[in-house]
matplotlib code that plots the C-alpha trace (Angstrom):
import matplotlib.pyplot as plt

x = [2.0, 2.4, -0.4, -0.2, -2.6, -4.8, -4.9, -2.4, -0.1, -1.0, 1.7, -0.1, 2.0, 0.1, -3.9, -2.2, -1.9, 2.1, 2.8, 5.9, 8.4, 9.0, 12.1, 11.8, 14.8, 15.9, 13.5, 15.5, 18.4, 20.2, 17.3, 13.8, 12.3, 9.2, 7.4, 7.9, 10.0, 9.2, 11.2, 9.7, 11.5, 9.9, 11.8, 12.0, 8.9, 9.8, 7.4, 4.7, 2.6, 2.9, 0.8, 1.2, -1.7, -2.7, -5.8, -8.6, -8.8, -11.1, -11.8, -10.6, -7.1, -6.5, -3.2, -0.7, 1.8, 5.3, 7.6, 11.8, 14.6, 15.0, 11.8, 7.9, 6.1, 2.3, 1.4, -1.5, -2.7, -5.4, -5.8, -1.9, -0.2, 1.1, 2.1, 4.2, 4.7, 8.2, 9.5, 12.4, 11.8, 13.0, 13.8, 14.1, 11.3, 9.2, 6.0, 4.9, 0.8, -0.7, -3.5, -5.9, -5.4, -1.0, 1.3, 1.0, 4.2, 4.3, 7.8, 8.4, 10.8, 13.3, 13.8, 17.1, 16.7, 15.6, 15.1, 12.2, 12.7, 9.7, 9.4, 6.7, 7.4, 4.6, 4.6, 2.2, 2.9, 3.4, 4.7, 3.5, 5.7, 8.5, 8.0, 6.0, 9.1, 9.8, 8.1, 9.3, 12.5, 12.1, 10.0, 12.9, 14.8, 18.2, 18.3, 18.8]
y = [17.4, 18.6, 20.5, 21.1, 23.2, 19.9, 18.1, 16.5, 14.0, 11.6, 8.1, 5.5, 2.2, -1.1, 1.6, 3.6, 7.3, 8.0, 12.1, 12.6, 15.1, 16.4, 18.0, 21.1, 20.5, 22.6, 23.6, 23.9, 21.9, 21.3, 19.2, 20.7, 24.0, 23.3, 25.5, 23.1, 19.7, 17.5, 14.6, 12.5, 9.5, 6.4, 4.6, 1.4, -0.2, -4.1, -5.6, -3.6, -2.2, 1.9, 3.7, 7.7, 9.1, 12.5, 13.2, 15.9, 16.5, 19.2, 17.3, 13.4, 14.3, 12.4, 10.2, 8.7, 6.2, 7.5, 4.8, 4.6, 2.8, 2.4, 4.8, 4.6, 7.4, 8.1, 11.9, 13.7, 17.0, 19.6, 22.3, 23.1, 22.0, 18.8, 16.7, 13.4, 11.4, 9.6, 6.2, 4.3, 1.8, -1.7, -2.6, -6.3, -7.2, -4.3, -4.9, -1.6, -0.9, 2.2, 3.5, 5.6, 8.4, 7.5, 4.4, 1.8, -0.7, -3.3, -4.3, -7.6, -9.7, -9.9, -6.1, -5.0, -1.4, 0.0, 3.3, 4.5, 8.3, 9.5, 12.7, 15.1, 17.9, 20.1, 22.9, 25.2, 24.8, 27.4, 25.3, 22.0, 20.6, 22.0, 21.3, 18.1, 16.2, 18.4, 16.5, 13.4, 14.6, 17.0, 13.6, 11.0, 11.0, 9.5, 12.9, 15.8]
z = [11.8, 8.7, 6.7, 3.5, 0.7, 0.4, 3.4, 6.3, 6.5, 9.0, 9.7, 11.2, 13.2, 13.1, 12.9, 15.8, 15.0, 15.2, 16.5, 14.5, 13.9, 10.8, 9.5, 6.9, 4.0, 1.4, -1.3, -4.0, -5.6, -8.9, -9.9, -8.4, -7.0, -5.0, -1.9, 0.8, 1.0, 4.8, 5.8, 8.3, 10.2, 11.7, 14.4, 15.3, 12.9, 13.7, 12.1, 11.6, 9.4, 8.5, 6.9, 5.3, 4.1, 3.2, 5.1, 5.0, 1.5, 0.6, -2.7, -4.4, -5.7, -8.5, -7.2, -9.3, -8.5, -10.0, -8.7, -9.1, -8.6, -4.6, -4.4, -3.7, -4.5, -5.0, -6.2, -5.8, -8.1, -7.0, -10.4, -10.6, -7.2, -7.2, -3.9, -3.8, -1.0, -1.3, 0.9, 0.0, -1.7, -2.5, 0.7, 1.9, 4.0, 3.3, 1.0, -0.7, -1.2, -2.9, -1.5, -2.8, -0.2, 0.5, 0.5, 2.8, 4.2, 5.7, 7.4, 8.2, 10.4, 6.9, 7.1, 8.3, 8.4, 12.3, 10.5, 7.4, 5.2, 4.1, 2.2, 1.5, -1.1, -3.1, -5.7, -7.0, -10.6, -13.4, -16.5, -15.9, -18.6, -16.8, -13.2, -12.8, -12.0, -9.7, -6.6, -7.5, -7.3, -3.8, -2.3, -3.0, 0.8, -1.0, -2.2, 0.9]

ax = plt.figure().add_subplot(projection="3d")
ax.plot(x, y, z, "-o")
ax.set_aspect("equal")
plt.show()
């Protein structure tokens, strides 16, 4: 599980809790610096319906949706630190829904894919001008 400074990231497969492994990645690249970047794979989601939340929040985060091309991301911002939540996006047979808490998908028999990246990246910020695009970048899993 991962736990980050405002809460847990919980994945849940048609309301069942999932106990997922995450993979730490690289914190910093040409295009972000953050304090800790997650990448978290669900298997074999026929048909279903997934849901990643962040969970246990010491206070309502005020969440943004910051979508891109091929990406869904929702973002959520505690004083400075700012955490996004990244899945790729656009894919056939996958309906995105933003929830106030995390994104949720639901994958139907259309999608092709056996395989879904999500990404999990957060950063105390210093310069918010600066860095706020930061997460978006570190939570989009075309980029490792």
């Amino acid at each position: 599980m991962i736990e980050t400074p405002i809460g847990r990231i919980e994945i849940l497969i048609d309301g069942k809790n999932l106990n997922y492994s995450e993979v730490e990645l690289v914190n910093r690249h040409k295009s972000f610096i953050v304090d800790k970047r997650y990448q978290i794979s669900v298997d074999d989601m026929m048909e279903s319906i997934i849901d990643c939340t962040l969970v246990g929040r010491k206070t309502e985060n005020q969440a943004i949706v910051e979508t891109g091309e091929d990406l869904a991301l929702i973002s959520f911002y505690e004083d400075n630190l700012k955490l996004s939540i990244g899945a790729e996006g656009d894919v056939e047979g996958i309906k995105y829904t933003y929830l106030e808490n995390g994104i949720q998908m639901e994958v139907n028999k259309e999608c092709m894919k056996n395989q879904l990246l999500i990404n999990v990246a957060w950063l105390e910020m210093t310069n918010l001008e600066q860095e706020d695009i930061y997460c978006w970048f570190a939570a989009d899993p075309s980029i490792r």
